[in-house]
mmJSON file of the N, C-alpha and C atoms, coordinates in Angstrom:
{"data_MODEL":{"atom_site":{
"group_PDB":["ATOM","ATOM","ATOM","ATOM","ATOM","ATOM","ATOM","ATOM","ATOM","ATOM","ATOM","ATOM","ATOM","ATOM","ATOM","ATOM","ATOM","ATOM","ATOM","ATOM","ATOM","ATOM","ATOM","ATOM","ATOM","ATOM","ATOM","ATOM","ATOM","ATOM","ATOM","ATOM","ATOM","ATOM","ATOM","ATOM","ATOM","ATOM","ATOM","ATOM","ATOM","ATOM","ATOM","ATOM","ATOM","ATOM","ATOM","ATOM","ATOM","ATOM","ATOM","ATOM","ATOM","ATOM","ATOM","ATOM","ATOM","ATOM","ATOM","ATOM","ATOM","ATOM","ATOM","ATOM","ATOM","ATOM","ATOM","ATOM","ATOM","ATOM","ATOM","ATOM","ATOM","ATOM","ATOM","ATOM","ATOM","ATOM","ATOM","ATOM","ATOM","ATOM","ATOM","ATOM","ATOM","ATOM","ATOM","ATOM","ATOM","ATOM","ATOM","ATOM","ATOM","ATOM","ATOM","ATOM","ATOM","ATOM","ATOM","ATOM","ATOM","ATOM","ATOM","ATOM","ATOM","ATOM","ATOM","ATOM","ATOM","ATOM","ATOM","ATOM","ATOM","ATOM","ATOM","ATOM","ATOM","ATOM","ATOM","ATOM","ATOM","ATOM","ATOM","ATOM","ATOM","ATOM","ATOM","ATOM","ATOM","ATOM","ATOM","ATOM","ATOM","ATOM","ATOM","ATOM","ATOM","ATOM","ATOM","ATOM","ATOM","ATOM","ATOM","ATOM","ATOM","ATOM","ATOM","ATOM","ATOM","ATOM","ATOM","ATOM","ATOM","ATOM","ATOM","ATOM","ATOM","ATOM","ATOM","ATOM","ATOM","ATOM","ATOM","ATOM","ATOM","ATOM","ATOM","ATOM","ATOM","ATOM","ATOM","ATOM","ATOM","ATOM","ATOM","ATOM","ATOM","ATOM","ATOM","ATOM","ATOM","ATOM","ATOM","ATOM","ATOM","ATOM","ATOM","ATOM","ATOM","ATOM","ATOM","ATOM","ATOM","ATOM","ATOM","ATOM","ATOM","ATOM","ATOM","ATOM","ATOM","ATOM","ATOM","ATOM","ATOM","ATOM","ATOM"],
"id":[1,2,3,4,5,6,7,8,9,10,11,12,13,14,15,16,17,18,19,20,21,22,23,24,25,26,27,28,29,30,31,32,33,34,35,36,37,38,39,40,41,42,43,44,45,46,47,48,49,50,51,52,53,54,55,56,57,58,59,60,61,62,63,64,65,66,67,68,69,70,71,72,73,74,75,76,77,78,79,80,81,82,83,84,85,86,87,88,89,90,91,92,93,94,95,96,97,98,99,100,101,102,103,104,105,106,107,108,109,110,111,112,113,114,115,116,117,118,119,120,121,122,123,124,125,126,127,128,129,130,131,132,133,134,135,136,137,138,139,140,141,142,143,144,145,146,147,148,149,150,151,152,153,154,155,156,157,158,159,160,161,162,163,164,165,166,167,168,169,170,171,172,173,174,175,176,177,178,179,180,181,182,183,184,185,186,187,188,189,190,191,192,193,194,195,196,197,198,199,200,201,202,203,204,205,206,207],
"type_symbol":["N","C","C","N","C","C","N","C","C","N","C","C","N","C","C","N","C","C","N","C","C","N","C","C","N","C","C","N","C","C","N","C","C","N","C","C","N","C","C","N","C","C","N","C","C","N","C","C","N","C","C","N","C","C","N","C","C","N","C","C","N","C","C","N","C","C","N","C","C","N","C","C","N","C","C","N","C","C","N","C","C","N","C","C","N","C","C","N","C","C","N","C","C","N","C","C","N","C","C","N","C","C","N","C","C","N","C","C","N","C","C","N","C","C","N","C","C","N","C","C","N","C","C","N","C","C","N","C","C","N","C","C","N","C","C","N","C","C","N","C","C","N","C","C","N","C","C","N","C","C","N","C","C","N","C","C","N","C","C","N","C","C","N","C","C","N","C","C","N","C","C","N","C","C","N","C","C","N","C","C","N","C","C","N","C","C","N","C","C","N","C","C","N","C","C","N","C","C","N","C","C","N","C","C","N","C","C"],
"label_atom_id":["N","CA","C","N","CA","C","N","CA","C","N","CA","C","N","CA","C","N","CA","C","N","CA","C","N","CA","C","N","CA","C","N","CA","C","N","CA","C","N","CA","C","N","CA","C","N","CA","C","N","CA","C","N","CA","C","N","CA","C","N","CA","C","N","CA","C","N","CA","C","N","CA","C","N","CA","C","N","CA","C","N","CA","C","N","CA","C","N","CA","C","N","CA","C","N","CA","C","N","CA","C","N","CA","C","N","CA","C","N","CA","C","N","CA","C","N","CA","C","N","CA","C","N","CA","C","N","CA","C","N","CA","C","N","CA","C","N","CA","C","N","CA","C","N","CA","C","N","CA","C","N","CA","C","N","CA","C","N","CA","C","N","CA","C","N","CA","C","N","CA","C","N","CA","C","N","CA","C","N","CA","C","N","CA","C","N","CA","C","N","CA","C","N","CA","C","N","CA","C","N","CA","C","N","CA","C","N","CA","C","N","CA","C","N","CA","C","N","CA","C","N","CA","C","N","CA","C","N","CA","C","N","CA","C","N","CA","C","N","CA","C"],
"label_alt_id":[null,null,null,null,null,null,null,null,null,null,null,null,null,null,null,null,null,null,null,null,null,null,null,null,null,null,null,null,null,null,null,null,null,null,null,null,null,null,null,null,null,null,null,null,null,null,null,null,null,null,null,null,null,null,null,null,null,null,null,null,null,null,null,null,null,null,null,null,null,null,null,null,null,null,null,null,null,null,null,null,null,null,null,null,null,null,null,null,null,null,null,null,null,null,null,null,null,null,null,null,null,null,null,null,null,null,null,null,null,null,null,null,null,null,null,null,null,null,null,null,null,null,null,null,null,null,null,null,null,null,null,null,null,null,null,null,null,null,null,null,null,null,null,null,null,null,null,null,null,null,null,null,null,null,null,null,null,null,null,null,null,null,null,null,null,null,null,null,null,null,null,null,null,null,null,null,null,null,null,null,null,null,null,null,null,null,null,null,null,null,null,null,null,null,null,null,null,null,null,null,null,null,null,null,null,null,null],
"label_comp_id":["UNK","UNK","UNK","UNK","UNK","UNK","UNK","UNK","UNK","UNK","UNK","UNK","UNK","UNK","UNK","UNK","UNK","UNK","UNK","UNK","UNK","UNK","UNK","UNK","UNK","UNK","UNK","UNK","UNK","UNK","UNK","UNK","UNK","UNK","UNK","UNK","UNK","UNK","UNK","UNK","UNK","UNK","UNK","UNK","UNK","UNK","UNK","UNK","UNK","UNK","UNK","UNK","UNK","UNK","UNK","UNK","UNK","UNK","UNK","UNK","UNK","UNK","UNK","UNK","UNK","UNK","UNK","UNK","UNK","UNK","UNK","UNK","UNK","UNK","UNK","UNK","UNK","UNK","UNK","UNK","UNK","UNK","UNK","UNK","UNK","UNK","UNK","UNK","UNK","UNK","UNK","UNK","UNK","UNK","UNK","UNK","UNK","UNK","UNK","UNK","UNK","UNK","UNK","UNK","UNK","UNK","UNK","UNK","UNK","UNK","UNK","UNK","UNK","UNK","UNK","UNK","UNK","UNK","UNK","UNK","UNK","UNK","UNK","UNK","UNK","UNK","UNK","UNK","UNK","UNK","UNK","UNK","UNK","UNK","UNK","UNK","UNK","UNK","UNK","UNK","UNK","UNK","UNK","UNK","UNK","UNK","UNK","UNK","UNK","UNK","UNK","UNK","UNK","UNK","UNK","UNK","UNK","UNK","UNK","UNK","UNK","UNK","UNK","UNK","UNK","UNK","UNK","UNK","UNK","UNK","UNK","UNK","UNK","UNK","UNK","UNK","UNK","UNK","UNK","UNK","UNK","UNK","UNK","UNK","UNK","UNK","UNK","UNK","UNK","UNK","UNK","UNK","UNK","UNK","UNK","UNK","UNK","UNK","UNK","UNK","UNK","UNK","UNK","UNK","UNK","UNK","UNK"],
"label_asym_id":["A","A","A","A","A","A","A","A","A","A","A","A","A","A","A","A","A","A","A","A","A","A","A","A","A","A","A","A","A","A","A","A","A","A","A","A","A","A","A","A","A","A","A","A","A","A","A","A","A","A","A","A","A","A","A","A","A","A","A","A","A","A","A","A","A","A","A","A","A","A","A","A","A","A","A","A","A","A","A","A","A","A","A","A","A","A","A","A","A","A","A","A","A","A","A","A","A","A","A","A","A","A","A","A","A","A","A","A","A","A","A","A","A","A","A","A","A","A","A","A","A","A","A","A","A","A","A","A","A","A","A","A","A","A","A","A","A","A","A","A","A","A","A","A","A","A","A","A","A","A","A","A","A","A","A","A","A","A","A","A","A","A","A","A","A","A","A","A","A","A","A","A","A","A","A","A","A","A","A","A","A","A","A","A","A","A","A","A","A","A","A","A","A","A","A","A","A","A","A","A","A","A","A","A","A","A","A"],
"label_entity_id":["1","1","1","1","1","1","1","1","1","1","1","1","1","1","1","1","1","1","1","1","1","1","1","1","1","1","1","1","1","1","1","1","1","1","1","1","1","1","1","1","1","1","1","1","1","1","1","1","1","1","1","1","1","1","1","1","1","1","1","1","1","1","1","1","1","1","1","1","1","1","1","1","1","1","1","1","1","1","1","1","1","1","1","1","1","1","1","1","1","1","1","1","1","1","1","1","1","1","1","1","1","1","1","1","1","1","1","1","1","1","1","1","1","1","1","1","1","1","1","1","1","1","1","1","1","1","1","1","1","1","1","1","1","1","1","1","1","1","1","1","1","1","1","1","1","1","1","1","1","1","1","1","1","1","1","1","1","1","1","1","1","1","1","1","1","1","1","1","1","1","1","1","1","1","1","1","1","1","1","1","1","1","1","1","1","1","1","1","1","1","1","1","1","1","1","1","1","1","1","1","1","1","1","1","1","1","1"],
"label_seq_id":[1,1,1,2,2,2,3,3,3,4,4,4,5,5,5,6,6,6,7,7,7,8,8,8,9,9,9,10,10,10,11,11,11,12,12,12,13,13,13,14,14,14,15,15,15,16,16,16,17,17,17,18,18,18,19,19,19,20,20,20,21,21,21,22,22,22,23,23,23,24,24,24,25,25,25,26,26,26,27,27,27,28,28,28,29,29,29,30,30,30,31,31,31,32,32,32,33,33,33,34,34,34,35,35,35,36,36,36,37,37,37,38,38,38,39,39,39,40,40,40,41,41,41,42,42,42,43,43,43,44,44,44,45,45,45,46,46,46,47,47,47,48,48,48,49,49,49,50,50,50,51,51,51,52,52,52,53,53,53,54,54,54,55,55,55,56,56,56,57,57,57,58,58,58,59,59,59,60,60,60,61,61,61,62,62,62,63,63,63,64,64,64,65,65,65,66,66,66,67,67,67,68,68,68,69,69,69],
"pdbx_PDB_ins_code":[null,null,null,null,null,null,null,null,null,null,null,null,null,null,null,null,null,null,null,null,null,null,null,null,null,null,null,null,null,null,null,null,null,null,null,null,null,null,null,null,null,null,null,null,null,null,null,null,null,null,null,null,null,null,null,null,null,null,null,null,null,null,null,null,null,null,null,null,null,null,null,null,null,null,null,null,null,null,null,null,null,null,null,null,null,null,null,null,null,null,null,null,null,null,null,null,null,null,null,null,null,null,null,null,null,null,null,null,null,null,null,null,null,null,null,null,null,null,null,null,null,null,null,null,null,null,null,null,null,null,null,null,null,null,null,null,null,null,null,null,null,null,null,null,null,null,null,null,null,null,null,null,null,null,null,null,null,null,null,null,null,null,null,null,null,null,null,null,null,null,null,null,null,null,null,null,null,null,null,null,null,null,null,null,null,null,null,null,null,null,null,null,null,null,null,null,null,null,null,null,null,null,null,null,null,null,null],
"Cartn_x":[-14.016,-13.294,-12.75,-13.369,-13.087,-11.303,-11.563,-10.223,-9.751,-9.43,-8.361,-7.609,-9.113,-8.895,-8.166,-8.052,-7.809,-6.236,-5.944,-4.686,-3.671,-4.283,-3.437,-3.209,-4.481,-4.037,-3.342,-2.962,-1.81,-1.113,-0.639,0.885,0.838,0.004,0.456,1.212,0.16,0.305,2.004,2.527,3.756,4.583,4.298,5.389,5.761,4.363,4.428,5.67,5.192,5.498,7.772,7.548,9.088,10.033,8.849,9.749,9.861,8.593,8.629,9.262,10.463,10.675,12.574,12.672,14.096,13.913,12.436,12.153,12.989,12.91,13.053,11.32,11.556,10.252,9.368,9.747,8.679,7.689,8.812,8.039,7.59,8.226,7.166,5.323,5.479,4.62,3.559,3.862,3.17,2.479,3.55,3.29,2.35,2.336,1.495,0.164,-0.167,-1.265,-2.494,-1.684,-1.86,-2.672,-2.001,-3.125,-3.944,-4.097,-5.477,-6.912,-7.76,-9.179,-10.16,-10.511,-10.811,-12.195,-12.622,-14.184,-15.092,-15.873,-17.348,-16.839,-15.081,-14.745,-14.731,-14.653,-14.607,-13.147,-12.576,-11.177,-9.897,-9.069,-7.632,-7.591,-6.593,-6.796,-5.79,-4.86,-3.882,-4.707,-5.982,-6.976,-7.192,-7.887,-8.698,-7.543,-6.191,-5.79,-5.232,-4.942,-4.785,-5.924,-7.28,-8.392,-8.507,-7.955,-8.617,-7.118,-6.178,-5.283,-3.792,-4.048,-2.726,-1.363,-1.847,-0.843,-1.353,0.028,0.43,-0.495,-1.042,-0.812,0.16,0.188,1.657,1.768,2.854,2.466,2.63,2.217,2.261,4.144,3.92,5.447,5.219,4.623,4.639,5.698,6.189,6.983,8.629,8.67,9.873,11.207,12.0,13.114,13.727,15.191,15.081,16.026,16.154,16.646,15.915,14.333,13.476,13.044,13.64,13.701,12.893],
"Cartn_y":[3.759,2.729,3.27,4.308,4.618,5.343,6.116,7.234,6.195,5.0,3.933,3.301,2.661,2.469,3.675,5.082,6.049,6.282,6.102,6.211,4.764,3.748,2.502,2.439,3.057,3.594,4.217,5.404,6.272,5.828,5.345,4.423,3.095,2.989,1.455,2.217,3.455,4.717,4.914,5.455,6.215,5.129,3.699,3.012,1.843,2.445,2.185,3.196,4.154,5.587,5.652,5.112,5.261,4.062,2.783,1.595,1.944,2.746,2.902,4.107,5.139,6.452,5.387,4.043,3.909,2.45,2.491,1.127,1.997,0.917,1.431,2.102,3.137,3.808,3.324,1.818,1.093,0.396,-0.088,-0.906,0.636,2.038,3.085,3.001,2.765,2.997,2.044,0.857,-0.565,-0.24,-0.257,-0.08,1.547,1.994,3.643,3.144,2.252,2.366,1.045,0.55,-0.147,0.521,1.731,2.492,3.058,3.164,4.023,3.365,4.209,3.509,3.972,2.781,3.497,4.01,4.93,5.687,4.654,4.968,3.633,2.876,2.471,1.231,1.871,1.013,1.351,1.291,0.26,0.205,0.037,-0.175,0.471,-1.179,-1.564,-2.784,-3.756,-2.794,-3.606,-3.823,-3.27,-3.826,-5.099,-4.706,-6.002,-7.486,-7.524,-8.303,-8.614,-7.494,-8.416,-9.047,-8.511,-9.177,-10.485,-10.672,-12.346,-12.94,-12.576,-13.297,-13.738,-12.493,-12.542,-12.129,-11.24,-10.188,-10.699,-10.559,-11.006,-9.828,-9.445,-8.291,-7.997,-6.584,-6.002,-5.917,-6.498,-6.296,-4.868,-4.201,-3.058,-2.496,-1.335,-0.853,-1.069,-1.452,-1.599,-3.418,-3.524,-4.713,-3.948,-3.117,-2.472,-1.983,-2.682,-2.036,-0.97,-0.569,0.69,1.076,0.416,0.704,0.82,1.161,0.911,-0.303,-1.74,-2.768,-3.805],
"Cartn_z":[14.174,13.449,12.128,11.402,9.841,10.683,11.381,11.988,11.792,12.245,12.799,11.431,10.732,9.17,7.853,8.213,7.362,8.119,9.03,9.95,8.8,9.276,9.057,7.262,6.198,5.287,4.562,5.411,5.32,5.76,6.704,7.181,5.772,5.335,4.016,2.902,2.495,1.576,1.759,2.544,3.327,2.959,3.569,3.118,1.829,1.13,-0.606,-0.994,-0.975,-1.771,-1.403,0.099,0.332,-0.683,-0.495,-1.625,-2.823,-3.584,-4.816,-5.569,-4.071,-4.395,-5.061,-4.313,-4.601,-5.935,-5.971,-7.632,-8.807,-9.505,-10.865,-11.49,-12.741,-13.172,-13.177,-14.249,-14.563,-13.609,-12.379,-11.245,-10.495,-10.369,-9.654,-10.419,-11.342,-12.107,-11.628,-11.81,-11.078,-10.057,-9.29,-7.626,-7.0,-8.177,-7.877,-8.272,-9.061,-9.736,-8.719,-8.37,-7.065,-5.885,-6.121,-4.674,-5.395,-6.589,-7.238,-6.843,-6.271,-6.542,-7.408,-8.249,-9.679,-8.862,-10.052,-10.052,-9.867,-8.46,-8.521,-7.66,-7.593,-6.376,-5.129,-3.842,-2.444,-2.217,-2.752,-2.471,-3.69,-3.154,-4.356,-4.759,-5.733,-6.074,-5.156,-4.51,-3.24,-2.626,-1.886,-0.779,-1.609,-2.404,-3.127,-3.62,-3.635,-3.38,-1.91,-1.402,0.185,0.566,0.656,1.262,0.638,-1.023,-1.439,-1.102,-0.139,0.138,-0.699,-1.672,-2.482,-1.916,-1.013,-0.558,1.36,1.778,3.418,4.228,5.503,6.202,6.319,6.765,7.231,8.702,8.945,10.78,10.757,12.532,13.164,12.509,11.617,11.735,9.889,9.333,8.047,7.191,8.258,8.288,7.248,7.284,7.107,8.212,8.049,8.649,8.594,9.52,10.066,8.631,7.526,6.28,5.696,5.615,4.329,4.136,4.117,3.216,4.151],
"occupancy":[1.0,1.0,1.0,1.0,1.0,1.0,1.0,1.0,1.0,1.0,1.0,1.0,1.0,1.0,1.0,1.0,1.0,1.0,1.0,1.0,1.0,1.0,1.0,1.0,1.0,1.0,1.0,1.0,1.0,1.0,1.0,1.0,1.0,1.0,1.0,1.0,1.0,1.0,1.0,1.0,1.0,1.0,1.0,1.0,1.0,1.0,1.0,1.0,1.0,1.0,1.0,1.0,1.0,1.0,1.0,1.0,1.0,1.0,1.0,1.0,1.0,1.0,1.0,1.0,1.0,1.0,1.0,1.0,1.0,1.0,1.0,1.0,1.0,1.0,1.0,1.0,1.0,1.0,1.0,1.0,1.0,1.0,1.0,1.0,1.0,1.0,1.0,1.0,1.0,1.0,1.0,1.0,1.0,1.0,1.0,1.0,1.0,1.0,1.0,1.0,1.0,1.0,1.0,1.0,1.0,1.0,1.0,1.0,1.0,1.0,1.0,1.0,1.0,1.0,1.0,1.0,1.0,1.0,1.0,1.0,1.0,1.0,1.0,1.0,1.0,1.0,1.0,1.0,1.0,1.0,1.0,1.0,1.0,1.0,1.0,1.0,1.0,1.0,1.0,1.0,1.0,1.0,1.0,1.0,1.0,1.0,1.0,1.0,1.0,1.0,1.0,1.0,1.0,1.0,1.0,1.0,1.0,1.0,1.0,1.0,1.0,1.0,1.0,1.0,1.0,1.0,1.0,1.0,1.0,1.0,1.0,1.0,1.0,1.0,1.0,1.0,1.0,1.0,1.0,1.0,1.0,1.0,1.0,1.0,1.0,1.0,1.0,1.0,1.0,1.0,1.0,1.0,1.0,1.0,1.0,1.0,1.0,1.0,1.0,1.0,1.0,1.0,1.0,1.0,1.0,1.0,1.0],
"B_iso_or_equiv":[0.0,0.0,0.0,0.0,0.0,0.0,0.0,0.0,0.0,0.0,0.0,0.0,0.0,0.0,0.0,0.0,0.0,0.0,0.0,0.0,0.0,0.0,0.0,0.0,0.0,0.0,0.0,0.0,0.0,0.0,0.0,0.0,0.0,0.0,0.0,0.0,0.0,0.0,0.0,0.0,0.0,0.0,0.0,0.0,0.0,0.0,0.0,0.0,0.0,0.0,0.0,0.0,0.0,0.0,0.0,0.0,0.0,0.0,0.0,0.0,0.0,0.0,0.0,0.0,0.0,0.0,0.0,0.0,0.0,0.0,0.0,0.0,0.0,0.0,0.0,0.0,0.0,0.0,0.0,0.0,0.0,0.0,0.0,0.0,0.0,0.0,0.0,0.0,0.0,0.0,0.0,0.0,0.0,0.0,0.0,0.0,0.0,0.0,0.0,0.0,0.0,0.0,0.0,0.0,0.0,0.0,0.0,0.0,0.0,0.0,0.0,0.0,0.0,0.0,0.0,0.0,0.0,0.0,0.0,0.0,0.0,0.0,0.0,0.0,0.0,0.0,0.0,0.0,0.0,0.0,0.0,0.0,0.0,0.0,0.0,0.0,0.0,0.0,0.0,0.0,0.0,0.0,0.0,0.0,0.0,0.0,0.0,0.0,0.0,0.0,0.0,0.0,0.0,0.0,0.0,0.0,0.0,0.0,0.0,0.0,0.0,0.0,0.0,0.0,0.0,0.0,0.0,0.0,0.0,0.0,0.0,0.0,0.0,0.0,0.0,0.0,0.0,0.0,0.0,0.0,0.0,0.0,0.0,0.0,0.0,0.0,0.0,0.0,0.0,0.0,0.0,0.0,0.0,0.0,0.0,0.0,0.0,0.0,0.0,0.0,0.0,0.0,0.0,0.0,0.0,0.0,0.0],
"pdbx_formal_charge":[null,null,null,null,null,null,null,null,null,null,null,null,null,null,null,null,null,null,null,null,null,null,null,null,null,null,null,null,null,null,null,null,null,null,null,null,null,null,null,null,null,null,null,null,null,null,null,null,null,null,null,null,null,null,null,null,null,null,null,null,null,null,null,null,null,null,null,null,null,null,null,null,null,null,null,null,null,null,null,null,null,null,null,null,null,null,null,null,null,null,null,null,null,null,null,null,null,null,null,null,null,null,null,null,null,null,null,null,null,null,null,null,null,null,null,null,null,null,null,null,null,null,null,null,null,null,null,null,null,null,null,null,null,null,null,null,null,null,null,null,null,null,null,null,null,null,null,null,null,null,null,null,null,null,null,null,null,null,null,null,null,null,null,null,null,null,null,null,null,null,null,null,null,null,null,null,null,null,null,null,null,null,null,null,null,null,null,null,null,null,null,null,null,null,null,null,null,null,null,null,null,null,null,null,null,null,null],
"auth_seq_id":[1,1,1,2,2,2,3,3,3,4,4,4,5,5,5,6,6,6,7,7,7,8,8,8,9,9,9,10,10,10,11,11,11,12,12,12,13,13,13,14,14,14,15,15,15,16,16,16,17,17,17,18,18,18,19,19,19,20,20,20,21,21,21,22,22,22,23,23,23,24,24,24,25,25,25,26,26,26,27,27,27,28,28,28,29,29,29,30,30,30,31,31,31,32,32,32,33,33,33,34,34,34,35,35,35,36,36,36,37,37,37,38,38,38,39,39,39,40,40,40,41,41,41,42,42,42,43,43,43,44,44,44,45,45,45,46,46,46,47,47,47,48,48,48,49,49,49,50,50,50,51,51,51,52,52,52,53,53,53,54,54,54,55,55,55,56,56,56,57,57,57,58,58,58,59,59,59,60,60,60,61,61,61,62,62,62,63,63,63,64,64,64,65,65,65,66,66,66,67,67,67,68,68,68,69,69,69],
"auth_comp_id":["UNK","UNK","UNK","UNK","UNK","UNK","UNK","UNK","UNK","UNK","UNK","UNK","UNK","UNK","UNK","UNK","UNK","UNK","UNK","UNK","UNK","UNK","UNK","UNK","UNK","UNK","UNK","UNK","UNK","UNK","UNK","UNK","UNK","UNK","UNK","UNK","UNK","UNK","UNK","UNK","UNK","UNK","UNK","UNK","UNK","UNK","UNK","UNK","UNK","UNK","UNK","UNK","UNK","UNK","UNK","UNK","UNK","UNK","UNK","UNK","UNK","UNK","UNK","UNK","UNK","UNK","UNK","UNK","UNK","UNK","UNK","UNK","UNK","UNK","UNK","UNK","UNK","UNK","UNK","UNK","UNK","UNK","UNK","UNK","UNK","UNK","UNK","UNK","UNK","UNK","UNK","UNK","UNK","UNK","UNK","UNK","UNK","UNK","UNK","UNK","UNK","UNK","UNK","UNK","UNK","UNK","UNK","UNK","UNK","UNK","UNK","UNK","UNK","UNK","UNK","UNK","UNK","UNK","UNK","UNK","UNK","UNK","UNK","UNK","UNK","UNK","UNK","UNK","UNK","UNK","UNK","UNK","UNK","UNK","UNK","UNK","UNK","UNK","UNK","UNK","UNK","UNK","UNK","UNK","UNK","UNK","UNK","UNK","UNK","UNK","UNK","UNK","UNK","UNK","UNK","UNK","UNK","UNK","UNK","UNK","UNK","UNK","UNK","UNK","UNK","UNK","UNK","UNK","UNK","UNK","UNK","UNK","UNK","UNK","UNK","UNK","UNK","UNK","UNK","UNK","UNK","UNK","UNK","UNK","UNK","UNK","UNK","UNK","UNK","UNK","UNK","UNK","UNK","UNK","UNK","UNK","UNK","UNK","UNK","UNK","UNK","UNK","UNK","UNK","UNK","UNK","UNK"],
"auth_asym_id":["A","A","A","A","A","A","A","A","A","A","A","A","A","A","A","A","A","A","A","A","A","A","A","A","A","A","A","A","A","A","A","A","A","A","A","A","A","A","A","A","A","A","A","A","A","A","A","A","A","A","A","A","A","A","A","A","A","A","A","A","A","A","A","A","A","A","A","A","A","A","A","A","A","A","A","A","A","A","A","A","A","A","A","A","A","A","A","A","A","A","A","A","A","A","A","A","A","A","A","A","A","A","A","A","A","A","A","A","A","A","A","A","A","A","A","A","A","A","A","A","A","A","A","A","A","A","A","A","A","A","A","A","A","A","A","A","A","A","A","A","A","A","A","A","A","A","A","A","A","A","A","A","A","A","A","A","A","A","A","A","A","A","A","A","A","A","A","A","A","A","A","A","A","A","A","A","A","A","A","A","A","A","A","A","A","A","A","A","A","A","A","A","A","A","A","A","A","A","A","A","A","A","A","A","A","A","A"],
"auth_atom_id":["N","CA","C","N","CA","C","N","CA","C","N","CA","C","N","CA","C","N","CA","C","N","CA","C","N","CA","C","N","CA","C","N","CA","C","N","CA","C","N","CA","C","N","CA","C","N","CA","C","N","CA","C","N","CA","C","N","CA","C","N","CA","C","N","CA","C","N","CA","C","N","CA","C","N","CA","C","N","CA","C","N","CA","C","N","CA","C","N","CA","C","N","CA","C","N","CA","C","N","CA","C","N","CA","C","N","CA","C","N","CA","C","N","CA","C","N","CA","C","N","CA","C","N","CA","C","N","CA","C","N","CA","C","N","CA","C","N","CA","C","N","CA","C","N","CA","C","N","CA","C","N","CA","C","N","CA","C","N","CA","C","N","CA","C","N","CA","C","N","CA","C","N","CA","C","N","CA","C","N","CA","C","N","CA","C","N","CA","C","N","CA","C","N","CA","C","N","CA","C","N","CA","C","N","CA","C","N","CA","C","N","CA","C","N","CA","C","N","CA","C","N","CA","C","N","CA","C","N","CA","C","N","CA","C","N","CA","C","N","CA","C"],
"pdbx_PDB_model_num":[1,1,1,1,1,1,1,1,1,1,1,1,1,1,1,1,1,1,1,1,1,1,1,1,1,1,1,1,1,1,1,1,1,1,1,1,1,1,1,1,1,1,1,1,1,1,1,1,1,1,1,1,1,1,1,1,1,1,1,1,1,1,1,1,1,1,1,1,1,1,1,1,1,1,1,1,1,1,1,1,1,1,1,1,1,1,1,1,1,1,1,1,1,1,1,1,1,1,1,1,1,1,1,1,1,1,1,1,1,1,1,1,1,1,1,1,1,1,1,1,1,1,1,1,1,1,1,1,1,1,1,1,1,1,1,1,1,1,1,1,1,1,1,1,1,1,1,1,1,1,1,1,1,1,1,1,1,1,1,1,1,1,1,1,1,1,1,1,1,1,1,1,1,1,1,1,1,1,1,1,1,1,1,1,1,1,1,1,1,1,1,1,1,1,1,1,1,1,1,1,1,1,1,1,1,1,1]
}}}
């Protein structure tokens, strides 16, 4: 299960990094710090708001189209 979980990570990772390569600095900046997991946590603070329901799942595919968007 972790393989499956470290797979679907890197596909969230991949399609952060592609939205935030065409943001402006300030929102790269945001949106990078988002996947950090601080020292001592289990998870980045995007987990920790998707799980309390701030943030949608992403369906299968990242929910990005064949433009990025």
């Amino acid at each position: 299960m972790a393989g499956v979980r470290e797979k679907a990570d890197e596909r969230l990772c991949a399609t952060v990094a592609r939205q935030v390569e065409r943001a402006d600095a300030a929102l790269r900046r945001e949106l990078s710090g988002l996947l950090v997991v601080p020292s001592g946590a289990r998870t980045s603070e995007l987990e920790r708001l998707r799980q309390l329901g701030e943030i949608p799942d992403l369906p299968d595919g990242g929910g990005v189209n064949a433009e990025g968007v």
